[in-house]
C-alpha positions, 0 to 999 in steps of 0.5 A, a space after each residue: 380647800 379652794 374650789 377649781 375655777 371656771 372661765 367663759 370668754 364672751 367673743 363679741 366679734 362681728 364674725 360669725 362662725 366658722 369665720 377666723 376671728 382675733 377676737 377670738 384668737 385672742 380670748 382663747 389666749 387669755 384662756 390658755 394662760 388661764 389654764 396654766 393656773 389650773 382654769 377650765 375655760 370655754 368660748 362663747 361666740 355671742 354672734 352666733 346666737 340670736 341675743 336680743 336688744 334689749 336690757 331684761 332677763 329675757 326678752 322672749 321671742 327665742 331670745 337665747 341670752 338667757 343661756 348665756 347668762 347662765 353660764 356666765 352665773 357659773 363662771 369665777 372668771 368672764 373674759 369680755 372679748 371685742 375688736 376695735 370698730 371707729 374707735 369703740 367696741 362693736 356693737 355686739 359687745 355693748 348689748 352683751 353689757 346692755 344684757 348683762 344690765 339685768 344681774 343687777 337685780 338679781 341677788 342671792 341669799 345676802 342680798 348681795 348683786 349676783 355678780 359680786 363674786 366674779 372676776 372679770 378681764 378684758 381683752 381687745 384687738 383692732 388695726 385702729 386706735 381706740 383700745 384703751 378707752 375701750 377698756 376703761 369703758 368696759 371696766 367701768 360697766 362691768 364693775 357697775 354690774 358688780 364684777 371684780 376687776 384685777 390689777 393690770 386686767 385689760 389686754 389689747 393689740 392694736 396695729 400702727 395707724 395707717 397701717 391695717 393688719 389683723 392680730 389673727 393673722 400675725 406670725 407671733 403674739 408680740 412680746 408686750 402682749 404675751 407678758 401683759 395677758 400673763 400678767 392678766 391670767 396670774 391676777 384674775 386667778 389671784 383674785 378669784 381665788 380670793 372672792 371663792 374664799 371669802 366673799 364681799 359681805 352680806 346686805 
């Protein structure tokens, strides 16, 4: 019998609680559609801790990533979560991927990269341009730490140029996004699903 999934959103948001985020609006959307498949989920703020620079497990001096990485080890199903500033992501979530570096040497009894059994999504708000390269650079990251990326795994808003407005503070979740985070949930679940019942083989 399949296992239940379990789902953890990195929010890498500038703003720290209880500050409103569409960062974290938005995770905690693709949550919510998770949810309609049967996915318990939870938020992490990374701002909120005091992770370290760095690319180690741990990087000492009250470091709190190693916290996080476990929960991430726990999770089928990472929601990476982060705004669009000068066209990239923050700077919160490039050192989340720069932490995230250290799975690639950890390895379990196959000698397979611990990451290799996760499902990973990503989802990205901003009032500037930026949102797809964003998402294809996280693709990429991710899946060189051995993540799993669905069909259709990426969902953004971005407001028109010229024109700032915050995703947090729209009226409604535009259509085009709703059905793409939909889309998103339905295939994440799919192919963690699959990586729960038969996993990449051994080393």
């Amino acid at each position: 019998m399949t296992k239940s999934l379990e789902a953890i959103a990195l929010v890498c948001t500038l703003k720290a609680s209880p500050a409103v985020s569409s960062s974290d609006v938005m995770a905690r959307q693709v949550l919510d559609e998770l949810g309609t498949h049967g996915v318990h989920g939870d938020v992490v703020r990374v701002v909120d801790f005091d992770v370290r620079p760095g690319v180690e497990e741990d990087m000492g001096g009250g470091d709190e990533w190693p916290a996080i990485a476990d929960r991430v080890r726990s999770a089928d199903i990472l929601v990476f979560a982060t705004p669009t500033w000068l066209g990239h992501m923050s700077s919160v979530a490039q050192r989340v991927l720069e932490r995230l570096d250290a799975e690639l040497y950890r390895t379990d009894a196959h000698g397979r990269p611990a990451m290799y059994g996760k499902t990973a999504v990503v989802a990205v708000v901003g009032n500037e341009d930026g949102a797809h390269k964003i998402i294809a650079d996280s693709f990429q990251a991710l899946n060189d730490i051995g993540f799993t990326i669905p069909a259709q795994g990426g969902t953004y808003w971005n407001s028109e140029a010229m024109n700032p407005r915050d995703y947090k503070d729209l009226a409604k979740t535009p259509e085009a996004v709703a059905s793409t985070t939909n889309a998103l949930a339905a295939n994440a679940v799919h192919l963690a699903t699959l990586l729960s019942d038969s996993a990449y083989p051994g080393r």
